[in-house]
C-alpha positions as CSV (number, residue, x, y, z in Angstrom):
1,X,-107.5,-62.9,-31.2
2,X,-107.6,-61.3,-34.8
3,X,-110.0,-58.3,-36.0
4,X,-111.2,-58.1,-39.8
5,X,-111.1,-55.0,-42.0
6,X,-112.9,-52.1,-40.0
7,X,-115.1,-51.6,-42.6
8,X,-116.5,-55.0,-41.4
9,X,-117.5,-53.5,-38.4
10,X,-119.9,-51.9,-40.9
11,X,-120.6,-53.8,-43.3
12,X,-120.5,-57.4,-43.6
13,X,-118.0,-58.1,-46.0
14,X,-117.2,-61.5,-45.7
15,X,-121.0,-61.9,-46.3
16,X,-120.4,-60.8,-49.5
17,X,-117.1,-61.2,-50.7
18,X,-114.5,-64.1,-50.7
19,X,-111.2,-64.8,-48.8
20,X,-109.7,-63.9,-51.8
21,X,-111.1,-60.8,-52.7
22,X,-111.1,-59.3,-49.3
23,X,-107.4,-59.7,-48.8
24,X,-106.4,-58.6,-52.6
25,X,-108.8,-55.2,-51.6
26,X,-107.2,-54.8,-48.1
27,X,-103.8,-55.3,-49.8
28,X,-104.8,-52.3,-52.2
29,X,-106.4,-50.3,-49.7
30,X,-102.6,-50.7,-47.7
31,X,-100.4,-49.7,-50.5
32,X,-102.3,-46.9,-51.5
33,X,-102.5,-45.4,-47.7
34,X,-98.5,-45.5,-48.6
35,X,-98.3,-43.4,-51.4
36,X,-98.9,-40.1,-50.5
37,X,-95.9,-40.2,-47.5
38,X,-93.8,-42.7,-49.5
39,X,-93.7,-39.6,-52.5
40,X,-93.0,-37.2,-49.6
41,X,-90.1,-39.1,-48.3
42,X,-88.9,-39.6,-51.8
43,X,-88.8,-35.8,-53.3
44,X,-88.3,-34.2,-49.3
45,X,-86.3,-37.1,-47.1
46,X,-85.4,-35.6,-44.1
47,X,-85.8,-37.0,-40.2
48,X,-89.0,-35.4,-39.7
49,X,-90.7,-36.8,-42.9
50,X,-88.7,-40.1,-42.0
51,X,-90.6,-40.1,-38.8
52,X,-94.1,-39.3,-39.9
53,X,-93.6,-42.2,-42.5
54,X,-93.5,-44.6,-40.0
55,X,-96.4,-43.4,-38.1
56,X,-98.6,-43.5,-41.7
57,X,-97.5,-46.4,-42.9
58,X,-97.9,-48.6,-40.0
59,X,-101.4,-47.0,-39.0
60,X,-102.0,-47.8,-42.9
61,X,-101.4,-51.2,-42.2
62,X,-103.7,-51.4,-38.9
63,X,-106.8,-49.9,-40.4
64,X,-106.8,-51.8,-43.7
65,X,-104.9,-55.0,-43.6
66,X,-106.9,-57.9,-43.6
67,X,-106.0,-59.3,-40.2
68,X,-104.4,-57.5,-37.3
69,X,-104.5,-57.7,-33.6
70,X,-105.6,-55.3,-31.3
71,X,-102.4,-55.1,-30.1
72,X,-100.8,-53.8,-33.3
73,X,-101.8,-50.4,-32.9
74,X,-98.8,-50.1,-30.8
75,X,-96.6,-50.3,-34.1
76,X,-97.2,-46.7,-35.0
77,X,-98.0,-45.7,-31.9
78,X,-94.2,-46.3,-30.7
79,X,-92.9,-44.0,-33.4
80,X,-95.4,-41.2,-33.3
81,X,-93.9,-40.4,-29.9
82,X,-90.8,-39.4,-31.3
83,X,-92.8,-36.6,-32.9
84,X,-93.4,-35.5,-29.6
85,X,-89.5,-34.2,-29.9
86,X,-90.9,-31.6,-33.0
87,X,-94.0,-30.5,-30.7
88,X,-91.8,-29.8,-27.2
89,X,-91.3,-27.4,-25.4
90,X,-94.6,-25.7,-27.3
91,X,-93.8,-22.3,-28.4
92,X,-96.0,-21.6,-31.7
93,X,-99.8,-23.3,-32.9
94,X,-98.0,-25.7,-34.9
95,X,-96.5,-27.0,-31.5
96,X,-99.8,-27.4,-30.4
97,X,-101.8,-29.3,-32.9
98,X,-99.3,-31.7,-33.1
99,X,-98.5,-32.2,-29.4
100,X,-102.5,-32.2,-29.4
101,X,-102.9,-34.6,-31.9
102,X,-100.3,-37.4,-30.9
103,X,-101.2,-37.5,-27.4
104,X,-105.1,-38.0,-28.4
105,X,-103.7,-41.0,-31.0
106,X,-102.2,-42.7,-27.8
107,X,-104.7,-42.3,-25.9
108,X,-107.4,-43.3,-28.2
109,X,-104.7,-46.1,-28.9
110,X,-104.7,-47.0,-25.4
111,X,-108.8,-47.2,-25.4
112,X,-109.0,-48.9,-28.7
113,X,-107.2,-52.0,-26.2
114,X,-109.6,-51.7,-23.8
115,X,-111.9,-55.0,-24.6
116,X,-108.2,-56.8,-24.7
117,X,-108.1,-55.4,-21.1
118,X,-111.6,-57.1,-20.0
119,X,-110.6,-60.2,-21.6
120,X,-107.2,-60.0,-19.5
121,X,-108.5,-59.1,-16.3
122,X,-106.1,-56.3,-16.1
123,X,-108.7,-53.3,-16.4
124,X,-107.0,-52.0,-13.2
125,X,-103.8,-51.0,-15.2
126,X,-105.8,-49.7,-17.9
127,X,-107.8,-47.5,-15.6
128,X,-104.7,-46.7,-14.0
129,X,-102.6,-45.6,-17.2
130,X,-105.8,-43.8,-19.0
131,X,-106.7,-41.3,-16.0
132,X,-103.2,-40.3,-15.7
133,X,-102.1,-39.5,-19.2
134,X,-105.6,-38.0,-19.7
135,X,-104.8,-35.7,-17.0
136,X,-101.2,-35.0,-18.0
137,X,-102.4,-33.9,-21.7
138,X,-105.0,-32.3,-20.0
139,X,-102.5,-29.9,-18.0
140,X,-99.6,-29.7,-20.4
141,X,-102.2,-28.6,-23.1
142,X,-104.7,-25.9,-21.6
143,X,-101.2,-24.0,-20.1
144,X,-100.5,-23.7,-23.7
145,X,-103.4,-21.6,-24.2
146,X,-104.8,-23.6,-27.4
147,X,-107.0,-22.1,-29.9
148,X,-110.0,-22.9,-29.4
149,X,-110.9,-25.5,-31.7
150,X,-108.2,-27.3,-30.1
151,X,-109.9,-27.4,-26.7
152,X,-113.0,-28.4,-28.1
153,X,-112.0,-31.6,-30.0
154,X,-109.8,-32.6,-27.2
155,X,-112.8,-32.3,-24.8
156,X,-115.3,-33.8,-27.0
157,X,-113.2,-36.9,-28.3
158,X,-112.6,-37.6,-24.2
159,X,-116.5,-36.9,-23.6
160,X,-116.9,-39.7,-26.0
161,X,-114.6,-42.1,-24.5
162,X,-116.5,-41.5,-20.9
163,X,-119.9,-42.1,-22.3
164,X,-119.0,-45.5,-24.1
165,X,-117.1,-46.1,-20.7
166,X,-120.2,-45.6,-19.1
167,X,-122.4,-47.8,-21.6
168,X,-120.0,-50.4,-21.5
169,X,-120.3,-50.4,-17.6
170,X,-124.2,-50.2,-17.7
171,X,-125.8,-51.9,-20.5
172,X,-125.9,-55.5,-21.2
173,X,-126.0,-56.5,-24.7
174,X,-128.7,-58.6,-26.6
175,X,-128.0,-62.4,-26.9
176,X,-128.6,-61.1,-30.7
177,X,-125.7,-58.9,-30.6
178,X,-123.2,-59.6,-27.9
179,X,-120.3,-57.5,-29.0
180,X,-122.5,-54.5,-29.4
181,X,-120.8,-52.6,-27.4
182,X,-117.0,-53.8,-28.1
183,X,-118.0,-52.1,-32.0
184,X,-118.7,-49.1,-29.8
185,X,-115.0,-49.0,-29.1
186,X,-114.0,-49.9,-32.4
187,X,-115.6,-47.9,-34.5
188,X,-115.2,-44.7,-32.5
189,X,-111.7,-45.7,-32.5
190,X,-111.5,-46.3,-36.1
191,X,-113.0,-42.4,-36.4
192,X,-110.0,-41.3,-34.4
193,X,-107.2,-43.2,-36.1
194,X,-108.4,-42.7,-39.9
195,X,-108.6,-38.5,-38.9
196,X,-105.0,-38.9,-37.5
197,X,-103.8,-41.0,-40.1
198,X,-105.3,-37.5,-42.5
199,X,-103.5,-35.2,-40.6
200,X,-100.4,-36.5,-40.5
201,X,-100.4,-36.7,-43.9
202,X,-101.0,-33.2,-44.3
203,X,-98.5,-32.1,-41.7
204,X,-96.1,-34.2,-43.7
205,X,-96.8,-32.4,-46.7
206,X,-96.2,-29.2,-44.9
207,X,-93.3,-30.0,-43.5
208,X,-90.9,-27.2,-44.6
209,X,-88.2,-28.5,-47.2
210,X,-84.8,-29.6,-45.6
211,X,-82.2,-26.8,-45.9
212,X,-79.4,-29.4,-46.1
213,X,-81.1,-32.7,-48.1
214,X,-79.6,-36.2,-46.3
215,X,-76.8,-37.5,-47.8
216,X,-77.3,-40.4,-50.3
217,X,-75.4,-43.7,-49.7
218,X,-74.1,-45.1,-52.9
């Protein structure tokens, strides 16, 4: 199965637009999500902005392409592990909000599947792999002794995920709107990827410049 623009989630595009114009603006929409990193890499290459390049520009292309599939939130999610390498072992704040921040994308990427789950009977291994990494994040981040802030957006985005959990397990939608509750996951998803998909950008952009630039090939 294919998903639309998010913004459709919203509003109705394809009410109001053609074919046409929808994928010309979700072509537009993709290239400029590349500039700001693509510029970066350019003027400051280096392995770590190397990296974070392929986490923006393939979570550029989830959000605003014209057709994706659930699935290929995996794309960036594959590569914004190896950030993981910059975060560990987590010694300073900057350690933290990163280490915070990409194990919240996978596990927001790993609920953003969760419909796909339903549909595949396989909610057992979803279950399964979102109570444990929950709880690992969980342990490896509060024995860091976070800032506060920290704690509280980690708590609050997991809050979220239980109480759509718990709608999605209680409430039966309206023959009217049957996938009420599947936008649910989406768009709070959606909230979570786009404010990644901003900070990596700025921690890209704050990346400090590369004592020893990467040679060129000619």
């Amino acid at each position: 199965s294919t998903q639309s623009t998010w913004v459709s989630l919203i509003y109705k595009a394809h009410l109001h637009h053609s074919r046409s114009q929808l994928v010309k603006c979700s072509t537009i929409l993709t290239l400029i999500g590349f500039i700001p990193t693509s510029i970066h890499l350019c003027k400051r290459p280096s392995i770590s902005s190397f990296v974070y390049s392929l986490v923006i520009t393939s979570l550029s292309f989830y959000m605003f392409s014209f057709q994706v599939h659930e699935k290929t939130i995996l794309i960036p999610l594959i590569p914004s592990c190896l950030l993981l390498s910059r975060a560990l072992p987590i010694r300073q704040n900057s350690h933290i909000r990163l280490f915070a921040l990409t194990c919240t994308f996978n596990i927001i990427g790993l609920f953003s599947m969760y419909p796909l789950f339903i549909k595949d009977d396989t909610r057992e291994a979803y279950y399964s792999f979102i109570i444990a990494s929950v709880l690992l994040y969980n342990w490896i981040l509060f024995k860091a002794s976070p800032p506060f802030y920290i704690k509280f957006l980690s708590i609050a985005s997991q809050l979220g995920m239980l109480v759509i959990h718990i709608i999605s397990w209680l409430y039966t939608p309206p023959a009217r709107y049957p996938d009420i509750v599947i936008y649910l996951f989406s768009i709070y998803s959606f909230l979570h990827f786009f404010g990644v998909f901003i900070s990596y950008n700025i921690m890209q952009w704050h990346l400090p410049v590369p004592k020893t630039p990467l040679k060129k090939f000619s």
